[in-house]
N, C-alpha and C positions, 0 to 999 in steps of 0.2 A: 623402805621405799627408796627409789634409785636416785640420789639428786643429781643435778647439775652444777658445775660450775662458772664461773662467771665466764669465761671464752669460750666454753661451747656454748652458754646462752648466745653473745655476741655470733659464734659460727653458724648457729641454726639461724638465726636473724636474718645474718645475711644470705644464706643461702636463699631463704624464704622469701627475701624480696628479690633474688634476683629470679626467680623461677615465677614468680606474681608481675615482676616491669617484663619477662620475656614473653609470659602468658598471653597480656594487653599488646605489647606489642604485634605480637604473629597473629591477632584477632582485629587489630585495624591494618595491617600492611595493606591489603589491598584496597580500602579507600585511600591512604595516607600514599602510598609509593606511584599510586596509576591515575591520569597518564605521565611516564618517565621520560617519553621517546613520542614520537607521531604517530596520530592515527590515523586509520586508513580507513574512511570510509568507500566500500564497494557498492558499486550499484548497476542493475539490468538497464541503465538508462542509456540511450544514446546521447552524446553530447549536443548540447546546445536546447534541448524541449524543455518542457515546461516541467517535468520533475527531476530533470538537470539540476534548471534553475533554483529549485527549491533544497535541491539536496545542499548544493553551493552556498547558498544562504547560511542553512542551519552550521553546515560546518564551519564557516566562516564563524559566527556567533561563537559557539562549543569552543573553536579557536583559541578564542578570545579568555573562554571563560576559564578552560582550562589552563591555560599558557603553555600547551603547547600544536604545531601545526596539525592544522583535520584536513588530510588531503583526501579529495572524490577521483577515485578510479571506475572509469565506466567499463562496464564489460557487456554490452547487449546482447539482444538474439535469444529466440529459442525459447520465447514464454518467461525470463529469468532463468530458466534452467541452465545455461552456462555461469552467470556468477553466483548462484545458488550450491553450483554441485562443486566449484574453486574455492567458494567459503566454508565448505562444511572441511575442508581439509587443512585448513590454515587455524591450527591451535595457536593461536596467539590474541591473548585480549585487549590487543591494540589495533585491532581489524573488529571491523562492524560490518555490517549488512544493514542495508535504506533499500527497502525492496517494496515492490507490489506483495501487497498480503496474499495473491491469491500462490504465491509459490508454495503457501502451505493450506490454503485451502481449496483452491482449483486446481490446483498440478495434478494432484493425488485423484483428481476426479477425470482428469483429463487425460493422462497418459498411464497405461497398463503398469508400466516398470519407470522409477525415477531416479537418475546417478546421483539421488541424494536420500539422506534419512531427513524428513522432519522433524523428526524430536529432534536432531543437533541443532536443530535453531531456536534459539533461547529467544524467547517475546521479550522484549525491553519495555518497547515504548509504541504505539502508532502514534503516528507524524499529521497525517490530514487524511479527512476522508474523501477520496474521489468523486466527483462529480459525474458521471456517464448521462450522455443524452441522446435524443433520437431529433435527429438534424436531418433535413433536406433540401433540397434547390427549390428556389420560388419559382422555376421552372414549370417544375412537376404540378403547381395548382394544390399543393395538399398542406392546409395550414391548422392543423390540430391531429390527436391519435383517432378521434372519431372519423375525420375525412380520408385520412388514411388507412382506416379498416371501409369505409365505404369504398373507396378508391380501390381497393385490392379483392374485393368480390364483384364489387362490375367489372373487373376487367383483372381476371386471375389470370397468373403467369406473366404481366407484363411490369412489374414494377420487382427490380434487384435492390437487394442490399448490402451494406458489409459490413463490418464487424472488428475488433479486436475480440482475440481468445480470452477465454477467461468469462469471467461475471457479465457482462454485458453478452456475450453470447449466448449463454445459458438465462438469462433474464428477455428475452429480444423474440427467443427460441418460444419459451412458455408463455409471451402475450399472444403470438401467433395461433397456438395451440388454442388457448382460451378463447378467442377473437373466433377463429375458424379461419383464418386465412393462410395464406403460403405462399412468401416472399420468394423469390431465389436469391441463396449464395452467394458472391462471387469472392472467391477467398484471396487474399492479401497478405503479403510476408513482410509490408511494409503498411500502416496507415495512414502512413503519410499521400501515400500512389492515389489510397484508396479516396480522400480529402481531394485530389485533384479529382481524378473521374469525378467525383460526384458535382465538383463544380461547373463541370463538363459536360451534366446531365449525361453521361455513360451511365449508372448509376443514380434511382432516386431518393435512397433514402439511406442512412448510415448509424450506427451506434457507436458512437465514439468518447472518449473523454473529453470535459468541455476544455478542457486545457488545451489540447489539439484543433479546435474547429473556432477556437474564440474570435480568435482576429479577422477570420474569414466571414463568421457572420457579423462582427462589427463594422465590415467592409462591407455588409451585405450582399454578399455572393451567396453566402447557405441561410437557413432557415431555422431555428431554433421547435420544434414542437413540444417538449417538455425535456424537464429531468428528472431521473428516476430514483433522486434521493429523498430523504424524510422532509426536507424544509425544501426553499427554493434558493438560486444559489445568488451570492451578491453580486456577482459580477454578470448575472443575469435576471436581476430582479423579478420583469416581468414575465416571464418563462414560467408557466405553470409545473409543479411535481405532476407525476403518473397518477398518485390518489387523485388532484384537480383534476386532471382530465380525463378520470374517469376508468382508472384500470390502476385500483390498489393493490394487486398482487402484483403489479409488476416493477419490482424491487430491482437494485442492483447495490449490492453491500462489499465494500471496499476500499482500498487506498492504499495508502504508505504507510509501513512503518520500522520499526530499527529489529533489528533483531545481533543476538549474541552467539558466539560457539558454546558448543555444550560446553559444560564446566567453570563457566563464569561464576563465580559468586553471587548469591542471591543478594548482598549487602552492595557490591559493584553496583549492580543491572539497577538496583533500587536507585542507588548515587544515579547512574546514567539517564534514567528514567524522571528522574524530578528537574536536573539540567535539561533535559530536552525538553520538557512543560514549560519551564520558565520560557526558556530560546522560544516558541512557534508563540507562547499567549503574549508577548513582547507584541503591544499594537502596531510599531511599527513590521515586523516582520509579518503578523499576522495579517494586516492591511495587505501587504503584499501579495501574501499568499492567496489569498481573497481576491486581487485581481488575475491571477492565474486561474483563475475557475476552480481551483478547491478550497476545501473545508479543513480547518484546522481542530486536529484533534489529539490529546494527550489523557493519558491513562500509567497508570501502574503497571509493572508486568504481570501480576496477575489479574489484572482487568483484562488488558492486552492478552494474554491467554484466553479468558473468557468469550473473548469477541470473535477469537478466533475459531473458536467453537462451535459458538453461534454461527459464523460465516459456513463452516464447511459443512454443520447438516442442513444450512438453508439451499445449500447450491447441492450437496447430497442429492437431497428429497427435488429438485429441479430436474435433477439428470434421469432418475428415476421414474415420475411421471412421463419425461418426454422420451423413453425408451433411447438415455442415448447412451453410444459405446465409445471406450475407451481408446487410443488408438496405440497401436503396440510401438 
């Protein structure tokens, strides 16, 4: 049998542990080395609204937690389709995505061709789930979804509404259906514009995020008739859901949350993903959040996946019954 001697014992040795300390090393680098440099949070938001606000926060926090700077670059316009299709090209894991969920679950439902792949967007985290409501002017005389489907069959054709793309569209669209009634239209590239018309009674009735219309109905100028999430929201307590008032299918599932470029590490996204739960369930941030009219919500990436799922065959089977088409 071949023995050894005592300095090749010694040489295998070392060899052995330095291929065992490089092993462990190159298998934590990436929790251990990231972040080295700034990150960049991207977002469809425009500056100054209400999921501005919220992105600013979180970063700020993350900041903190990571030590080093989380800057928010907004890039709006276009459904998120402009900072969606600039982040799918930006290989670098020092860049995030804080987006409206639906760029991968309503995009894809909503326009025929997309300058982006979905799968490049790696689920991290959702951030809060949005709030959408169906808000009016006391104007109009219409103070629940009952008087409101009453109101629009004695007198079809005369009451418009508007909308943000996406989930509230598609959810707004199939109460109508259900109900028998038919709203009109009036489309908006801004919903901001569409907030004034309506407090202008140009417009009676509106589906908008409750982050958007808050202050207006807190001023009393607009009307609150429900919101069309699963609970009611705090910053509008007494605001019945869609189930209370009487129209359970009429859902709108959505909000914020992080996403990653393909090729993140599943060990990364996990790290990123648990820092982001702690930051929004932080009462005081969460309080905050809560008075912007959303809901604070944290998950795993692959929960976060899962939801996403769920979100795009519920708004699927939406587009479907209501026979609607894509737009090229």
């Amino acid at each position: 049998m071949f023995k050894l001697r005592g300095r090749q014992w010694i040489l295998i040795t070392l060899v052995a542990s330095i291929a065992l300390c490089s092993t462990l090393f190159l298998g934590q680098a990436p929790a251990l080395a990231w972040p080295d440099r700034t990150v960049r949070l991207l977002t469809p938001f425009g500056a100054g609204g209400g999921s501005d606000a919220i992105a600013r926060m979180i970063a700020d926090r993350l900041s903190k937690r990571w030590g080093q700077p989380v800057v928010v670059e907004n890039k709006p316009g276009a459904d998120g389709l402009l900072a969606a299709s600039d982040f799918v090209q930006i290989r670098d894991p020092h860049y995030l995505l804080l987006s409206f969920t639906s760029i991968v679950t309503v995009n894809p439902i909503m326009h025929q061709k997309l300058p982006y792949n979905t799968a490049d967007l790696q689920p991290i985290s959702p951030v809060v789930d949005g709030v959408i409501t169906v808000v009016t002017n006391p104007a109009a005389n219409i103070n629940s979804l009952a008087e409101l489907i009453e109101t629009a069959k004695a007198r079809p054709g005369t009451l418009n509404f508007a909308t943000v793309p996406g989930g509230g569209h598609f959810g707004f669209m199939d109460f109508q259906r259900r109900s028998g009634i038919a709203l009109t239209l009036v489309p908006y590239r801004n919903p901001i514009a569409s907030v004034t018309d309506l407090i202008e009674n140009r417009i009676q009735i509106a589906v908008m995020p409750l982050s958007i219309v808050l202050a207006q109905v807190q001023a009393g100028k607009l009307k609150l008739l429900c919101v069309t999430s699963d609970k009611r929201a705090p910053a509008a307590p007494d605001v019945p859901t869609t189930r209370e008032a009487g129209a359970p299918e009429f859902r709108v599932m959505g909000g914020l949350g992080l996403f990653a470029n393909k090729g993140m590490p599943g060990e990364l996204r996990d790290r990123i993903a648990r820092d982001v739960s702690e930051v929004v369930n932080d009462p005081e941030v969460s309080s905050r959040i809560a008075t912007l009219g959303e809901l604070v919500r944290s998950a795993t990436p692959e929960e976060f996946a899962s939801i996403l799922r769920e979100q795009t065959a519920w708004y699927s089977a939406l587009a479907k019954a209501n026979g609607f088409e894509p737009q090229p």
